[in-house]
C-alpha atoms as an extended CHARMM CRD file, in Angstrom:
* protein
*
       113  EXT
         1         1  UNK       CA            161.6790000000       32.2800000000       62.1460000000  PROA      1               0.0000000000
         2         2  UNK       CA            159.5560000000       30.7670000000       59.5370000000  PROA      2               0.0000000000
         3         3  UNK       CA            159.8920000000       27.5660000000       57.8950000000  PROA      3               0.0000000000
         4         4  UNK       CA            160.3200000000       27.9930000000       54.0820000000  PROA      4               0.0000000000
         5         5  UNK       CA            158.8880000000       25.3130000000       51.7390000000  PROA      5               0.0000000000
         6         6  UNK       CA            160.6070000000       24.4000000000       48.8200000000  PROA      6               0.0000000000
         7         7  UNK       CA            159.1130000000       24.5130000000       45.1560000000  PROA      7               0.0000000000
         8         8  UNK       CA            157.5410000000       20.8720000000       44.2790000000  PROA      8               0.0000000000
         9         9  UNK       CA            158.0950000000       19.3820000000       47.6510000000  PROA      9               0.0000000000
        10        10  UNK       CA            154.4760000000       18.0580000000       46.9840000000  PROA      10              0.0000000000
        11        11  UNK       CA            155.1940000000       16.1110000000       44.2080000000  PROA      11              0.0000000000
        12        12  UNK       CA            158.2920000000       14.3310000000       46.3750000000  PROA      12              0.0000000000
        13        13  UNK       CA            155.7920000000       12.4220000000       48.5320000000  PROA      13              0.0000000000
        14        14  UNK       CA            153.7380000000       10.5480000000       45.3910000000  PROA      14              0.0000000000
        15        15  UNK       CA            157.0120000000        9.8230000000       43.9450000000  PROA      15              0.0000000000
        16        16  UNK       CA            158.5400000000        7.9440000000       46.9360000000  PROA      16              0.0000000000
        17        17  UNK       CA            154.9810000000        5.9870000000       46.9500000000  PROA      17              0.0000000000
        18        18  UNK       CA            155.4370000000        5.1880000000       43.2800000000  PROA      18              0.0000000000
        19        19  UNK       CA            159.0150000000        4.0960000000       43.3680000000  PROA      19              0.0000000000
        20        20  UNK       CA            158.4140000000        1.9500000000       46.5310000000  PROA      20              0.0000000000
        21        21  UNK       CA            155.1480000000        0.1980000000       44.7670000000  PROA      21              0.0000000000
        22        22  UNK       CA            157.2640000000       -0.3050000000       41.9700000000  PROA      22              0.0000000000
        23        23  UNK       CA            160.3450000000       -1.9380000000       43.2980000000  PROA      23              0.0000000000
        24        24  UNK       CA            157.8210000000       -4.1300000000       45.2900000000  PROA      24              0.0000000000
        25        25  UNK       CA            155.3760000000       -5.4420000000       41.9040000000  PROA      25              0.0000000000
        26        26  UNK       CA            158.8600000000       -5.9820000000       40.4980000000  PROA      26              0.0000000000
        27        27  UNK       CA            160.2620000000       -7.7850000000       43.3760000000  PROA      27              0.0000000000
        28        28  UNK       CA            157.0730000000      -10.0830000000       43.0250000000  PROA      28              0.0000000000
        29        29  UNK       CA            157.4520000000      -10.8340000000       39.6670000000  PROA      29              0.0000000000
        30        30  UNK       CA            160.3920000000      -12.2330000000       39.8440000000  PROA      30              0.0000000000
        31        31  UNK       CA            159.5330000000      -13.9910000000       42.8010000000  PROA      31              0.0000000000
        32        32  UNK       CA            156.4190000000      -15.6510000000       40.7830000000  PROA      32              0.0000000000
        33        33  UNK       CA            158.4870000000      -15.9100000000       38.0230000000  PROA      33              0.0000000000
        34        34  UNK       CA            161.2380000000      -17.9390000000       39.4890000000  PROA      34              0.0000000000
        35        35  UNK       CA            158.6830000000      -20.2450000000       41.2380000000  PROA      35              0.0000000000
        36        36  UNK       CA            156.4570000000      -20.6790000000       38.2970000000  PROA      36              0.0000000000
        37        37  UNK       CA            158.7240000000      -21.1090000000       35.5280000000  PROA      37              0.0000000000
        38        38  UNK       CA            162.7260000000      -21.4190000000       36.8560000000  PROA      38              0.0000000000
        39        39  UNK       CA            164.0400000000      -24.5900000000       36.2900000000  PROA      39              0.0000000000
        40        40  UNK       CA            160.0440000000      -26.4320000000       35.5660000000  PROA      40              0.0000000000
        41        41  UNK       CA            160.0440000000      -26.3140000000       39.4690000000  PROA      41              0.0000000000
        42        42  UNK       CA            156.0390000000      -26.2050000000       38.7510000000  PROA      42              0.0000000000
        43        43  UNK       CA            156.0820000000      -28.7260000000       35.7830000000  PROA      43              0.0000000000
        44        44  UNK       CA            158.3380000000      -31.2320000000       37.8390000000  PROA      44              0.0000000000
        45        45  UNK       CA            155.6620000000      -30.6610000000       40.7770000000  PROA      45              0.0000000000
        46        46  UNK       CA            152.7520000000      -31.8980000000       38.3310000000  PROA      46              0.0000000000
        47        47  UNK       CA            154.6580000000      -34.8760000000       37.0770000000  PROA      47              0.0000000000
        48        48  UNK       CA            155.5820000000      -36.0690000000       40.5330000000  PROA      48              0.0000000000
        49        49  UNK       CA            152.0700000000      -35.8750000000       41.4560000000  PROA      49              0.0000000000
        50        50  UNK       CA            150.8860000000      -37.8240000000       37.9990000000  PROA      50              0.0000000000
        51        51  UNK       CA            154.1380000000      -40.2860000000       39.0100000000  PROA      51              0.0000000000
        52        52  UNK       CA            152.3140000000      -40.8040000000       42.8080000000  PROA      52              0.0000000000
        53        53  UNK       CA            149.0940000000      -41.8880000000       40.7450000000  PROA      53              0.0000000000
        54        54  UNK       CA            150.3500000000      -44.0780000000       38.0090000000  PROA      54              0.0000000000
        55        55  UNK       CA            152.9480000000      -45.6870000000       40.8450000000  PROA      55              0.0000000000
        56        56  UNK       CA            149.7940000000      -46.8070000000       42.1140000000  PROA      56              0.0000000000
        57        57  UNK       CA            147.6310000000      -47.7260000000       39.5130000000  PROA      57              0.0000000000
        58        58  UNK       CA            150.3530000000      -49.7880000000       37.8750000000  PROA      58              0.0000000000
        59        59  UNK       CA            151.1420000000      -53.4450000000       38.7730000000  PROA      59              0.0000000000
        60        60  UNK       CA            153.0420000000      -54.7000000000       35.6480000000  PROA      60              0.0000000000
        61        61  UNK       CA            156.4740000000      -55.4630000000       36.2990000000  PROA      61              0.0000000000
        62        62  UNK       CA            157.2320000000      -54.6340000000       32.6830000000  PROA      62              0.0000000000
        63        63  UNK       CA            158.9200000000      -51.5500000000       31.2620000000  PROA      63              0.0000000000
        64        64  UNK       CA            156.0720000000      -49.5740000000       29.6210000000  PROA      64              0.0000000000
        65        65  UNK       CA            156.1100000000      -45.7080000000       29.1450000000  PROA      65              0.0000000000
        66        66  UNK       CA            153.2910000000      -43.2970000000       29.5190000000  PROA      66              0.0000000000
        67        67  UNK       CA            152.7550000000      -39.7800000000       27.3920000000  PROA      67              0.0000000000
        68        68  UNK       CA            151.2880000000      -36.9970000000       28.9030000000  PROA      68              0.0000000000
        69        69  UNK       CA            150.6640000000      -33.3480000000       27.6160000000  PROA      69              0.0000000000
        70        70  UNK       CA            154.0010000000      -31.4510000000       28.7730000000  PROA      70              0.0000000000
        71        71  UNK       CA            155.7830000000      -35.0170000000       29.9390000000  PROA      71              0.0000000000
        72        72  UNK       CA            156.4140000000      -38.2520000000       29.4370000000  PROA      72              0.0000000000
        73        73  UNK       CA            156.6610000000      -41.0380000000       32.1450000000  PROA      73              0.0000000000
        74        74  UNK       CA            159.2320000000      -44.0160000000       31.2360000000  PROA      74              0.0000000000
        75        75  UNK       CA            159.3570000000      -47.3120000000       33.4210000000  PROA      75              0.0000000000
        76        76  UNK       CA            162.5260000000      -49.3980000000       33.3050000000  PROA      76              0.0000000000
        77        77  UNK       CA            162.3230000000      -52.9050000000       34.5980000000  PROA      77              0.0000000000
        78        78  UNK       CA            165.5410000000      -54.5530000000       35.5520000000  PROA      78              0.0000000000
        79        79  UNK       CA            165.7320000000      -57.5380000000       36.9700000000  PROA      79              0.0000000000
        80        80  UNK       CA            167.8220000000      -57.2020000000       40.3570000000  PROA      80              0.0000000000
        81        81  UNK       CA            168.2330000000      -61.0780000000       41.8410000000  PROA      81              0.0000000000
        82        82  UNK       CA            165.5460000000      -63.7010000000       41.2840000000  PROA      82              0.0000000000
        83        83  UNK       CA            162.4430000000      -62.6460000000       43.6750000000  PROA      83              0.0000000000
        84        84  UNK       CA            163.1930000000      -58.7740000000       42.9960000000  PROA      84              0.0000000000
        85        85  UNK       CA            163.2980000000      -56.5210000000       40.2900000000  PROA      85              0.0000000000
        86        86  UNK       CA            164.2800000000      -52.6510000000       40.2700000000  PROA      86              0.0000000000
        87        87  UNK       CA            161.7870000000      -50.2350000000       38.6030000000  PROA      87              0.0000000000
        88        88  UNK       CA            163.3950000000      -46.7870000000       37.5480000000  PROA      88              0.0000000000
        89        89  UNK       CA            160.1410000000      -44.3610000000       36.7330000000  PROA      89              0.0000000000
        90        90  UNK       CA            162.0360000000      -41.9420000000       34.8600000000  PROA      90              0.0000000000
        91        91  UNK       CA            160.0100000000      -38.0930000000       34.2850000000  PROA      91              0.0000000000
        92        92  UNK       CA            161.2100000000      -36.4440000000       30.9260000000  PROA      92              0.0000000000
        93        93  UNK       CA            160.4060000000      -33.2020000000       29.5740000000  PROA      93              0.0000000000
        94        94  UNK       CA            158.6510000000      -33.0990000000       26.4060000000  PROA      94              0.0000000000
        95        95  UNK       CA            159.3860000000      -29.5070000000       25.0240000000  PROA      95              0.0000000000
        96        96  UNK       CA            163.0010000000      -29.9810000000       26.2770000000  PROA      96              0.0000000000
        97        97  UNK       CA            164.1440000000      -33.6190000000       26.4040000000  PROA      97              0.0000000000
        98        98  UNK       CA            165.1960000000      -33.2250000000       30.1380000000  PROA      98              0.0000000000
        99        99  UNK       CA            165.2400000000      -35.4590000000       33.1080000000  PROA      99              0.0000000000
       100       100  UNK       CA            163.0160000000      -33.6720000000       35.2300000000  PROA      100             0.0000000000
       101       101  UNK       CA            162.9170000000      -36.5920000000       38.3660000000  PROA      101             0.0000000000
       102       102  UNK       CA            164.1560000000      -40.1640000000       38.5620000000  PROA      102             0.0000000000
       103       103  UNK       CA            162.8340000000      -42.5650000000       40.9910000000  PROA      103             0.0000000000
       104       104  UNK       CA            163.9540000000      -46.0600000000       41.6620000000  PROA      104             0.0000000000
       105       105  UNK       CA            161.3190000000      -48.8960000000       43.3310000000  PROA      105             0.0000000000
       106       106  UNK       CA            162.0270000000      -52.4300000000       44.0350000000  PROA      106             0.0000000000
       107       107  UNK       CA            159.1910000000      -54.8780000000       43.9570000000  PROA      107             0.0000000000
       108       108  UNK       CA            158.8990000000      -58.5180000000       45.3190000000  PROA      108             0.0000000000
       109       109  UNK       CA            157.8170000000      -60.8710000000       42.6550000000  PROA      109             0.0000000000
       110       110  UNK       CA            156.2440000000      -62.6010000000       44.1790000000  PROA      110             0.0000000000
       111       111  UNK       CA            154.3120000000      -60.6910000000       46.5570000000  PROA      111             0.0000000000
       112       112  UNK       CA            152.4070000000      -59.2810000000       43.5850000000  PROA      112             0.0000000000
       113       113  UNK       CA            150.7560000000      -62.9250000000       42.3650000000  PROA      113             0.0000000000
């Protein structure tokens, strides 16, 4: 008994390789997508890491703000008993006016004479 072929079952093999490369490139770009862009995951990375550095950099106990392309970097000084005060490095986006991080750091007073 002989096997019959059907009319364009050749074409059914390159369209079960197109729709599988397709649903993965799509799967990808949302996965990119949603890392890259969904909720500033990647902006609020860079900020953190500019944060690190001007955590470091700066010693005055003052409130003082710093601008940055995409965000800005706000330091609140409060002053939390009489040898301490509380620094709250706030991260803000620009485009959006969001809170993107908020940190809080106490210093000594006088540990920094």
């Amino acid at each position: 008994m002989a096997i019959k072929k059907l009319k364009g079952a050749i074409l059914l093999e390159p369209l079960v390789a197109i729709v599988i490369i397709s649903a993965v490139m799509i799967y990808a770009t949302f996965s990119l997508n949603n890392i890259f862009m969904g909720n500033n995951n990647y902006l609020k990375f860079k900020a953190l890491i500019q944060l690190e550095k001007t955590m470091l950099l700066e010693n005055d106990l003052t409130s003082d703000s710093f601008d940055f392309d995409t965000f800005l970097i706000e330091k609140k000084a409060i002053d939390y008993n009489q040898s301490i005060i509380e620094l709250h490095w706030i991260i803000r986006d620009k485009r959006r006016n969001r809170t993107l991080a908020t940190i809080k750091e106490y210093k000594n007073i006088y540990s920094q004479k």
